[in-house]
N, C-alpha and C positions, 0 to 999 in steps of 0.2 A: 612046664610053664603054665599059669594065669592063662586060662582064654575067655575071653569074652563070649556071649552069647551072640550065636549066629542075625538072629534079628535085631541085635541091636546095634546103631552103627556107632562107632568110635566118635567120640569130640573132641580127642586130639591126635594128631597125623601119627600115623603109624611109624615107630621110632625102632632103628637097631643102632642098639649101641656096642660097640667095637671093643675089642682087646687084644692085642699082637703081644706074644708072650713067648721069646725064644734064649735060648743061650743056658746061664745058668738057673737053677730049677729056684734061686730064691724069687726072679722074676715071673714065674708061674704061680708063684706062691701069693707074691703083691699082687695078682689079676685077682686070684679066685677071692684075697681079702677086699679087694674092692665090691665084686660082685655080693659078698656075704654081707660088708658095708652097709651098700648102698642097695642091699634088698628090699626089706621093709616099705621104703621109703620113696624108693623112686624105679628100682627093679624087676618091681614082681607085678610093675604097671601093664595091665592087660593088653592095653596098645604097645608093648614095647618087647621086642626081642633082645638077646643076646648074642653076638658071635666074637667066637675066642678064633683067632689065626694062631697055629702054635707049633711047633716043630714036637713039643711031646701032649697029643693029643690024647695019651691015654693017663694023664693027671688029671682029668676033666673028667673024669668018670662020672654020670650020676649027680654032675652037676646041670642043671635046668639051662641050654645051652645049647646052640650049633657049634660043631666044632669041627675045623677043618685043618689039616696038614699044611705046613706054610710051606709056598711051592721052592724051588729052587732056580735063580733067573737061567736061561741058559746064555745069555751074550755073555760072551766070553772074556772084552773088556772086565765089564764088571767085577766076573769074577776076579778076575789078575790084580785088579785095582784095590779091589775090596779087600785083598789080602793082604795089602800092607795096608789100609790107610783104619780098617775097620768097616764093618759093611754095617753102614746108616739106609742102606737101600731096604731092608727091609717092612720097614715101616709101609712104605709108596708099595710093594708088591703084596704086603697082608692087607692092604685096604682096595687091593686091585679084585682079589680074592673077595673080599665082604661086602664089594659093589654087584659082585656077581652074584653070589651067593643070599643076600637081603632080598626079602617082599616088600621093604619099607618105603616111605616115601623122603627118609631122611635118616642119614647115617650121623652119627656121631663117635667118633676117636677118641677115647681118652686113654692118656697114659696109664699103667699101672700103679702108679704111687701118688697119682691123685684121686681125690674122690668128689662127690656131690655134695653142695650145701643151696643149693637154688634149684629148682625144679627142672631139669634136661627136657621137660615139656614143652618149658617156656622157652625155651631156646629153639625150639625145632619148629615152634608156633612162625619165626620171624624168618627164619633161614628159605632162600627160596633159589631158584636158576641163578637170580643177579645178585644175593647177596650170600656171602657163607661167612661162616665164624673160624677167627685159630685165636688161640690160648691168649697172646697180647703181640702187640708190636713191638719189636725192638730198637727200631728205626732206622732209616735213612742208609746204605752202604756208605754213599759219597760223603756222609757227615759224622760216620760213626767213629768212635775212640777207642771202641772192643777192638784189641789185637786179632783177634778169629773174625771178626767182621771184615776188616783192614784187610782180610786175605783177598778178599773179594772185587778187590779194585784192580789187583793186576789184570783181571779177566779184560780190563779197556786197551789194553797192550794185546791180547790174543786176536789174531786171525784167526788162527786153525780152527775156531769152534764157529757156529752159524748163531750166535747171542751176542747182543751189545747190552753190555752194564751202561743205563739210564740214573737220571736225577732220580728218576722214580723206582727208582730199584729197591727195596727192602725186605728187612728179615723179620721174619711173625715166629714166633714161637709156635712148636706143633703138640705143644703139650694135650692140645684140643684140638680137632678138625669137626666141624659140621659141618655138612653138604647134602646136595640133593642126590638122589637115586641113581639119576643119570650121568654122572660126573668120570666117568670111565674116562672119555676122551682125555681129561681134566690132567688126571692123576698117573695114565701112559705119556702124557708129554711131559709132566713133573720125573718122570721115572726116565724119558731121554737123555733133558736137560741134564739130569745127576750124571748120566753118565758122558754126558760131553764133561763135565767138570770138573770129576772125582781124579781125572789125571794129571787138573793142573791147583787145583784148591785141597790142603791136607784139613782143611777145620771139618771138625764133628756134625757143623750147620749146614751141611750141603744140601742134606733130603729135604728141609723145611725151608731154607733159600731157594730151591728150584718147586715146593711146592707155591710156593707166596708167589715168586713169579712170575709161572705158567698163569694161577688165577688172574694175575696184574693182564700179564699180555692177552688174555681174551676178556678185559672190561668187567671182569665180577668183581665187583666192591666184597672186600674183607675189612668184617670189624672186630674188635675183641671179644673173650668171651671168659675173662681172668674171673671177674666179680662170681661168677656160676660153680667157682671148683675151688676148692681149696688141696695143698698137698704135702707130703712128708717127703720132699728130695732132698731135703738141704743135710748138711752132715749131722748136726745135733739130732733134730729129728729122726734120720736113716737109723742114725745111731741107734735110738731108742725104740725103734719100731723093727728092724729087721730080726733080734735077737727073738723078740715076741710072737714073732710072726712064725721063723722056726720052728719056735717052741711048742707054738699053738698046732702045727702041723707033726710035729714029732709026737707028740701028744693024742694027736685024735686021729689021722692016717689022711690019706687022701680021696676019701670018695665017700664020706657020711655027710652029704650036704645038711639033711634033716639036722645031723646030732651039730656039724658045724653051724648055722644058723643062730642053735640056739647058745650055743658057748662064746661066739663071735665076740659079747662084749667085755668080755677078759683081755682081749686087745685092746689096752688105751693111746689113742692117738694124743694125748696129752699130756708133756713131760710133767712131771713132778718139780716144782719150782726149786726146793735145793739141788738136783740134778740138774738145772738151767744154772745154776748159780755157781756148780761146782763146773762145767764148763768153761764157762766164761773165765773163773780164775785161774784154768789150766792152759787158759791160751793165750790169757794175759802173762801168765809167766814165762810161756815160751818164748813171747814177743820180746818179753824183757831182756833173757837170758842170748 
């Protein structure tokens, strides 16, 4: 990493930015193209560290980077739970890990398959105890139309759990999380919540419902933070980007940060317009047929 000079003090708050990277190895892949990214630019900022949570720690090789083993929960629900429904928990337990693990004064989450187009600086400038940042709001449970949202209302029918679904209840996107240093307590009761829930809600949203939450229920204003990232999840894009991304790793191995760097921009995040064009007609015709 970039250090700074011992005498000189930082003018902007010391920032670690996050990455949880488990499962299959193309999702390792999207971390480290994030971080080659969004080096240059916003990265290899002297105020800013890196930490990768990762179940294969030794793809990180020699990448400029803390990296840490993503732990395993041991409650036991969880486990049993998670095993049919998909384990969304791990997000809430690599950011339990990099609350720990951070000297920073302010963490930030981002998904792997987004990146930076606005300065993570400036974000970290405003984020404080009483306000933190997630990716966008979705809205309201009680008023929402999303069938996965809709899931969330029977929870007003449950006893067995110790939460009451409120007017005020909503779901934030965790594509981003910005927060303060101190937010452990924060993010161990986001990490209860789930698991009071995960036995009676099957939707995907559960870890970022119980993380929106938990902030609701101890008074920390959450605002958006979409306009600062832009990202490749949607299917055309994935489409066009994971092939690359492969390639780009088959090609040059996993652990030449230096010679990755300087190749990185052979990955275009920018489809080619007749390939947007040959989409669209392939799915118009489906539609038709």
């Amino acid at each position: 990493m970039v250090s700074s000079s011992v005498e000189a003090r930082p003018l902007l708050p010391y920032l670690s930015h996050v990455l949880i990277a488990y499962g299959d190895i193309r999702y390792h892949h999207a971390a480290k193209f994030q971080i080659l990214k969004c080096w240059d630019e916003w990265y290899s900022n002297p105020n800013s560290e890196i930490i990768v949570i990762t179940d294969k720690p030794e793809l990180f090789t020699n990448y400029p980077v803390k990296v840490e083993r993503l732990r395993k929960h041991e409650d036991v629900r969880l486990q049993r739970e998670t095993a049919i429904t998909g384990d969304f928990s791990k997000k809430l337990i690599g950011l339990i890990q990099a609350l720990e693990l951070s000297r920073s004064n302010i963490l930030i989450l981002l998904d792997s398959d987004m990146y930076w187009i606005k300065a993570p600086q400036e974000l970290a400038r405003i984020t404080s105890q009483s306000k933190v940042f997630m990716y966008r709001k979705e809205g309201h449970i009680l008023k929402s139309k999303t069938a996965s949202h809709r899931q969330f209302r029977s929870l007003t029918n449950k006893t067995s759990i110790p939460y009451l679904l409120t007017h005020e209840s909503a779901m934030w996107g965790s594509a981003l999380v910005c927060l303060t240093k101190d937010s452990n307590e924060i993010i161990e009761n986001a990490l209860e919540l789930y698991m009071e829930l995960v036995g009676h809600i099957s939707a995907h949203t559960i870890e970022q419902f119980a993380l929106g939450e938990s902030l609701r229920l101890r008074g920390i204003s959450i605002e958006p933070a979409c306009n600062y990232v832009n990202h490749w999840s949607t299917g055309g894009r994935k489409a066009h980007m994971e092939p690359q991304i492969q390639n780009f790793f088959a090609q040059y191995g996993e652990d030449d940060f230096k010679q990755h760097l300087n190749q990185i921009n052979k990955i275009k995040l920018r489809r080619p317009f007749l390939e947007i064009l040959l989409r669209k007609h392939r799915k118009s015709s489906k539609n038709e047929n």
